[in-house]
Steps between C-alpha positions, in 0.01 A plus 500: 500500500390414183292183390633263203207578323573863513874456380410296221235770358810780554735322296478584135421184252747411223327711290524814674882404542556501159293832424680702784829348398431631094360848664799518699761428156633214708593275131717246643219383755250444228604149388512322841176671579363390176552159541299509791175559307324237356273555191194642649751713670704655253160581290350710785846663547515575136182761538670691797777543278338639196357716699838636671631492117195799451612635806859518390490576092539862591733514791855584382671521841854269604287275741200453264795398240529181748161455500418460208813236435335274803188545329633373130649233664167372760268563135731252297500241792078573594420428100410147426475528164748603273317740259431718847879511611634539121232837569620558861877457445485770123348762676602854437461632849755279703797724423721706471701201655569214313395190656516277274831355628437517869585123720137522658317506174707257348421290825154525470469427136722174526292359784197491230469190270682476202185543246435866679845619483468361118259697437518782651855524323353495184212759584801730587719480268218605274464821672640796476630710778265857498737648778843537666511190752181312321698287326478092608717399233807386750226302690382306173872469386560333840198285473604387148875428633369287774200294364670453203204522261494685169658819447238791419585686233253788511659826455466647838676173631807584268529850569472383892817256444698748268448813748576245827858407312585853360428653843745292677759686716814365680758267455395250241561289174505638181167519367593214212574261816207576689257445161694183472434357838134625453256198414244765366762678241429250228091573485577857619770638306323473187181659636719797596528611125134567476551749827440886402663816685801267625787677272658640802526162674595340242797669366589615880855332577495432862872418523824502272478122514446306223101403485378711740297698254171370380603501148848325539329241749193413236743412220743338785181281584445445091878406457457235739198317427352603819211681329363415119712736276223403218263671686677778648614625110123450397309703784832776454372514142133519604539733724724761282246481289221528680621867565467746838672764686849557360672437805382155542564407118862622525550296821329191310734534251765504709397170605503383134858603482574350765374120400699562187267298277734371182444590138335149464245558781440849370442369126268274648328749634534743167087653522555604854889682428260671175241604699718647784641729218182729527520535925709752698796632358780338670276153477493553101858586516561197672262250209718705236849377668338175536352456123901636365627217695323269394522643083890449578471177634235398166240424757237674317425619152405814308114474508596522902723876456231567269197499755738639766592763263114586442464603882850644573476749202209646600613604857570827617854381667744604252784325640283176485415564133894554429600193648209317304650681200876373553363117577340486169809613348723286691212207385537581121905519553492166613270334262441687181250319385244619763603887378144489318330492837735708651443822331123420464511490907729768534214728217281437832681866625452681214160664713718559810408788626887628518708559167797396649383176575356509143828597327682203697224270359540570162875467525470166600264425184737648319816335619309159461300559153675308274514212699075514518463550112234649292169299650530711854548875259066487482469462846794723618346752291147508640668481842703879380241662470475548881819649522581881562494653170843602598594151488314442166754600215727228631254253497380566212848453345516185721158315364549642114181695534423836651382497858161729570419623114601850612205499798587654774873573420509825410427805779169543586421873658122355691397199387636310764421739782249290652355637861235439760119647383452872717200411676302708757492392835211238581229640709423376821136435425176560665477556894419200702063450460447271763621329889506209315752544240661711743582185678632304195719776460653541784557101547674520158750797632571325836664180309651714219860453458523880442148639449445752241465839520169516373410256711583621799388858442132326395466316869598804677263680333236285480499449951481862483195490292301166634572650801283847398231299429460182663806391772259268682435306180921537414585385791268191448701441159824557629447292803644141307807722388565619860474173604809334262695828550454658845714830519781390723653864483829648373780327609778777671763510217253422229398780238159580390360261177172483310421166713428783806222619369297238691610745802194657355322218501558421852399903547143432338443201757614752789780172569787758519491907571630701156840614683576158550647477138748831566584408857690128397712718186572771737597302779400781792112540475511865484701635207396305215755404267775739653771158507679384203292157534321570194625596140345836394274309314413288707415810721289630202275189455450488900404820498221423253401166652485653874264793334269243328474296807400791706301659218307183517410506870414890491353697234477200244575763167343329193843426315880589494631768283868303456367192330696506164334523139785252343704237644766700512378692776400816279179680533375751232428815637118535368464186723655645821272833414193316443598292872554872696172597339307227626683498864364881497154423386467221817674723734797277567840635589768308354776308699835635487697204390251436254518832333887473504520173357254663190661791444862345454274255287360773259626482164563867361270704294702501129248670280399839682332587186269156455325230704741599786381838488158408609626291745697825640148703499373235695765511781518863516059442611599253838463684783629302769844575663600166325345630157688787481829345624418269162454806261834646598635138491380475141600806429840527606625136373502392774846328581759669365757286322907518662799354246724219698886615621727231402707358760835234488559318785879363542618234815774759668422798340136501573264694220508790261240748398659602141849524609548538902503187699278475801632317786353124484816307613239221652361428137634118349425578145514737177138607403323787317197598675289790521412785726108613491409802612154452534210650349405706836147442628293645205280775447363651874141554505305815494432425896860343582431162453844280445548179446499274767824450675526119369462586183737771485750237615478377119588819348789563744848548372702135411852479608630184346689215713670201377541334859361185594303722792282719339240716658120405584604158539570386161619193636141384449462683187171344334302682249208470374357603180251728713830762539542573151100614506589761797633716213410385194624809280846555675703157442807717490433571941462155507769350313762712695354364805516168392800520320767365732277182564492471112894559475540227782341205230815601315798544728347326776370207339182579686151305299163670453491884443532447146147399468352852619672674180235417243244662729746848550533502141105508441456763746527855427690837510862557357698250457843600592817402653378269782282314287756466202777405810246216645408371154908441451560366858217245391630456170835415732299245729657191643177285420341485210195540611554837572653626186210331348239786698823724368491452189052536486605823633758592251233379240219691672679820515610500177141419315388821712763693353637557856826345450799690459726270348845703542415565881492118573730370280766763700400393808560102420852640372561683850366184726720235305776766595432480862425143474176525594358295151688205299482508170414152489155620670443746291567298164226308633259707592504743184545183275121411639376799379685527170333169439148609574611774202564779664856545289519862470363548871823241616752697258379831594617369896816324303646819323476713837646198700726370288818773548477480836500157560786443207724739731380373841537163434804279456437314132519162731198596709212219437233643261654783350555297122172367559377923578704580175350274291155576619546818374663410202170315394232781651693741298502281143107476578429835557723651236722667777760735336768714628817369671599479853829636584502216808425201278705604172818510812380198623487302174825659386692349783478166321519155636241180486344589756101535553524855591728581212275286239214642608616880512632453106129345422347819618728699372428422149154523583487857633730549174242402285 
């Protein structure tokens, strides 16, 4: 039998209660036990618990998910100060429950005084939630509700009671009742304008009851003096103008629509409706409604259509600039006397970019002339002179003086051809001298966006090299590097980048064995590279990273032989001589990827009678197996050059090779793509040697696909510039590899391919049907971004004298056929470069397009007039002659239309 003594040391003190009870996830025990703790108590519980909360941070199994709930809810109660439970109760590492609404920790924070719970309100509300389940914004909300002391209006707190009432599920209230009965609505609800990413919620209707979407219930709320309309319309207006994400200023303005405001609260508000007129589109459409209603009503006068007129004008919407057009008609029908304003505002479009838009603008000058008198003829004339000279006759008629003197209105045959300087590619610059910079570099190429070629190539080279002389002293530079980017691997679905090459890195500190790199893209540890885990070039640069690593580790050779000459990943082929030469003097066998990579880098020997020839001689003297395999390389061509096979795809039909269909009845769409044949794998050498098996996955044959599943994973497509430097003098291989990933930006409304054509277009070799087809998907682009790299490309192409003009202006004819372009696009995109002054590059494109897209597209199609009269004014620049049986038809068929207008301008042009 046991003594009383004994029994009283075997029971556990209230302490130890409460810390098996949290260890055990027992939450609904941890208030009464808490209350049994006095101060002295609860402070020596509270470092048991922060150590269980180490313990637990990294335990993500069902009963430690208890655990750590008990443990939020003991740390809130064990905290005597406020500042340490605000901490406690907004940690991250509590979830992924949310327990910010559980009984046992609203129990425990009521039974504190009324100054803690105060404050520790405030401290949250301040905070913002860093995870799922971290978020203590329901607790402070309850705190608020029940103390009654002022409402925080931080924006964390805000977002905390706008998600709590959007999330609400079950039978309830409309949303305009609940807000109603809410005491916190009136501080809140104006607060809630200021709220980013919240267009979703906001324009979400939970119900078809009236006021049970947020929009309806704010102006509900507004309506009925339950919330300070005043305010509301002023922070709407503030935060329209304050701009961000479109989504979230469409569903702001929804909101404005919503309250209503009257033309007398918009007048008083007249600089905020102005400056709303340069935001979004449908927000400036909105100011311009606004502003006509109020012109109607005589709310404003012409000084205010005048300023609104400055900004409209000059924006790229043309149905904005219309309507801005017919209001300050409809103003001078009403009045007059304000016609001399008028047409001076309405002279503001006279440098729009479009001549429709110009030829509507000088109508309504013209319709309203009189009315201005003689004092606004100076001004209207100056204002002419930025018209199309097409444009210029009339006014000069108009304003009693000729427009332009004659400059620039008859055909120019050069003058204003104006295209990009021909530059040579810029070298990539001396090899890396030192660990040191070495280190700089590669820091620099680790937090690049999208590091450079050159860049890249330089570090890899430079590891090799440090590495020859000194890796104890590189591995001392490199150690600070290694320390703020540890090599963490390749993740199992990733593909190869430049940001691997610290693989090597982690080679050179013996932290990783060299196969490491090909076993995580090959997924098997054996066959490296055998899965289609990896695009082929992502294959090609792990190939050359793997070879470094373990080149670094072995025989350490003194530098690589791939490491381009020009940032376009070119090396001249005295350099790659002069490189065998020296790996034969030091006795240093080459690596095979490395000798791959250089000889699809070589550039070709042009001049076998000049400099080239001694270059020649000096290949023919290597010796070495990888020497001779150069010589013959150099000798030969190396790559031999294959022409494209155009293909059609067609949903139901599938695709056609010239004129027989090929069974593709899974395909969506109509494209034109290409079929590759490949360039083979090059020139054997004298011993046998062949390319390497990942890169002759580059020169393999192309078979086109327009499904959303494509091969090698192209689900992750993401290039890098490094791809276009794999074979810098054959962009024809790699823009029919590339090309249905172009062609998606146009009929797929895919973003960011578009900005890899510039670079294609300053590589080398032929340019022939894939590149002029990718250059016209591009030109085709959804986002203008990407007809932007389209039309550098167009630009670039045509400088080099590589453009064939005919070729790509068929090809836009044939993909606005299939649908795969709008003209709309494509006005766009080749009215950018006609403005840089490229004119007879653009009509050149224009003449071969324009049959084909007259007789493929319906004259209603959106873009075509504006296409037409594009070409019209190319054509009068250039001094274009010689008719076009397509738009003589076209502009014979009569009508007002733009198509038909525009087809008789260019007729008479091309008639001379």
């Amino acid at each position: 039998m046991s003594s009383g003594k004994e029994t009283a040391l075997e029971r556990p003190g209230p302490v130890e209660e409460l810390l098996a009870a949290v260890r055990g996830g027992f939450v609904g025990a941890v208030p009464a036990l808490l209350a049994g703790l006095d101060r002295a108590q609860r402070r020596t519980c509270l470092a048991g618990l922060k150590e269980l909360r180490k313990e637990l941070r990294q335990d993500r199994s069902r009963s430690a998910a208890d655990a750590k709930g008990a443990l939020l809810v003991a740390g809130a109660g064990c905290h005597a100060g406020p500042a340490g439970a605000a901490s406690w109760l907004g940690g991250a590492d509590f979830g992924p429950r949310d327990w910010a609404g559980h009984p046992s920790l609203h129990e425990v924070v009521e039974a504190q005084p009324p100054e803690w719970q105060i404050e520790v309100a405030t401290r949250l509300a301040a905070r913002t939630a860093r995870s799922w389940g971290s978020s203590m914004h329901a607790l402070a909300e309850a705190i608020v509700r029940r103390t009654g002391c002022p409402v925080p209006t931080d924006e964390p707190f805000v977002r905390g009671w706008f998600d709590g009432l959007t999330r609400e599920y079950g039978p309830r209230p409309p949303l305009v009742d609940r807000l109603r009965a809410d005491a916190l609505a009136p501080v809140l609800l104006p607060r809630l304008l200021e709220l980013s990413d919240v267009s979703w919620q906001l324009t979400q209707r939970s119900s078809p009851r009236p006021g049970d979407v947020w929009t309806e219930a704010i102006a509900g709320l507004a309506a009925a003096g339950s919330v300070d309309r005043t305010e509301l319309l002023d922070r709407c207006l503030a935060r329209l103008l304050r701009g961000g994400k479109p989504a979230d200023q469409r569903a702001f303005l929804e909101v404005l629509r919503a309250l209503d405001p009257t033309p007398g609260e918009y007048a008083a508000r007249l600089r905020d409706v102005l400056a709303l007129l340069d935001g979004l589109s449908a927000i400036a459409a909105h100011a311009q409604e606004v502003l006509a209603r109020l012109d109607e009503a005589g709310l404003i006068g012409p000084e205010a259509l005048v300023e609104a007129s400055s900004v409209v004008l000059f924006r790229t919407e043309k149905k904005l600039v219309r309507a801005q057009l017919s209001m300050l008609e409809k103003a001078a029908r009403r009045a007059p006397g304000r016609s001399g304003p008028v047409v001076l505002a309405a002279a503001e479009a006279f440098g729009h970019p479009d001549t429709g838009v110009q030829e509507r603008a000088l109508n309504v000058v013209a319709r309203h002339l009189g009315a201005a008198g003689e004092a606004v003829l100076p001004e209207l004339h100056r204002a002419a002179g930025l018209l199309n000279p097409v444009h210029h006759a009339r006014a000069g008629g108009l304003f009693g003086a000729p427009v332009g003197g004659g400059e620039g209105d008859g055909p120019d045959t050069g003058r204003d051809e104006i295209l990009p300087p021909v530059t040579e590619p810029s070298p990539v610059g001396p090899p890396i001298g030192s660990a040191a910079e070495l280190a700089e570099e590669l820091a620099a190429l680790l937090v690049a966006r999208e590091p450079e070629v050159a860049a890249f190539e330089r570090v890899l080279d430079g590891l090799v090299r440090q590495a020859h002389l000194d890796r104890a002293g590189l591995l001392r530079a490199l150690e600070p590097v290694r320390r703020a980017h540890p090599w963490r691997g390749v993740a199992q679905w990733a593909d190869c980048t430049p940001r691997d090459v610290l693989f090597v890195v982690a080679a050179i500190a013996g932290e990783t064995p060299p196969r490491r790199l090909w076993d995580a893209l090959s997924g098997t540890g054996r066959t490296p590279l055998r899965t289609s885990r990896a695009s082929a070039h992502g294959a090609v640069l792990a190939a050359r990273l793997e070879e470094a690593a373990w080149q670094v580790t072995a025989y350490r050779p003194p530098y690589l032989l791939a490491t381009p000459t020009d940032v376009t990943g070119g090396i001249e082929p005295g350099v790659l001589v002069g490189r065998l030469a020296g790996y034969e003097a030091a006795g240093v066998i080459p690596g095979e990827a490395d000798l791959c990579a250089a000889l699809l880098r070589v550039g070709p020997v042009a001049d076998r009678e000049g400099a080239d020839r001694e270059v020649l001689r000096a290949a023919e003297a290597l010796t070495s197996p990888a020497g001779r395999w150069l010589a013959h390389w150099l000798r030969t061509g190396g790559l031999p050059g294959q022409p494209s096979e155009r293909v059609l795809f067609a949903p139901g039909r599938g695709s056609k090779r010239g004129h027989t269909y090929l069974d593709r009845w899974w395909e969506d769409l109509r494209r034109i793509a290409v079929a590759q044949p490949g360039t083979g794998p090059g020139p054997e050498g004298p011993a046998g040697q062949r390319l390497a098996p990942e890169f002759r996955k580059l020169l393999e044959p192309t078979e086109p696909s327009v499904s959303r599943a494509r091969a090698e994973h192209d689900w992750a497509w993401r290039p890098v510039r490094h791809w276009t430097a794999m074979l810098p003098h054959h962009r024809e291989e790699l823009a029919a590899r590339w090309l249905d990933h172009f062609a998606a930006g146009a009929d797929r409304d895919e973003r960011g391919a578009g900005r890899y054509l510039p670079l294609l277009a300053e590589s080398g070799g032929p340019a022939g049907l894939a590149t002029h087809l990718v250059v016209a998907y591009g030109l085709g682009a959804r986002h203008p971004e990407d007809r932007t790299g389209a039309v550098d490309a167009l630009l670039v192409l045509a400088a080099r004298g590589d453009l064939d003009g005919g070729l790509l202006g068929r090809e836009l004819g044939e993909l606005v056929g299939t649908g795969s372009v709008k003209p709309n696009r494509l006005v766009a995109a080749l009215g950018l470069a006609a403005q840089t002054g490229a004119y007879g590059t653009v009509w050149s494109v224009l003449r071969a397009a324009l049959p084909g897209l007259l007789g493929a597209a319906e004259p209603s199609v959106r873009g075509l007039g504006d296409l037409v009269g594009l070409g019209a004014d190319c054509a009068r620049r250039t001094g274009a002659r010689g008719p076009l049986a397509e738009v003589t038809a076209a502009a014979e068929r009569g009508g007002s239309g733009r198509v038909a207008k525009e087809a008789r301008a260019l007729r008479d042009v091309l008639a001379g």
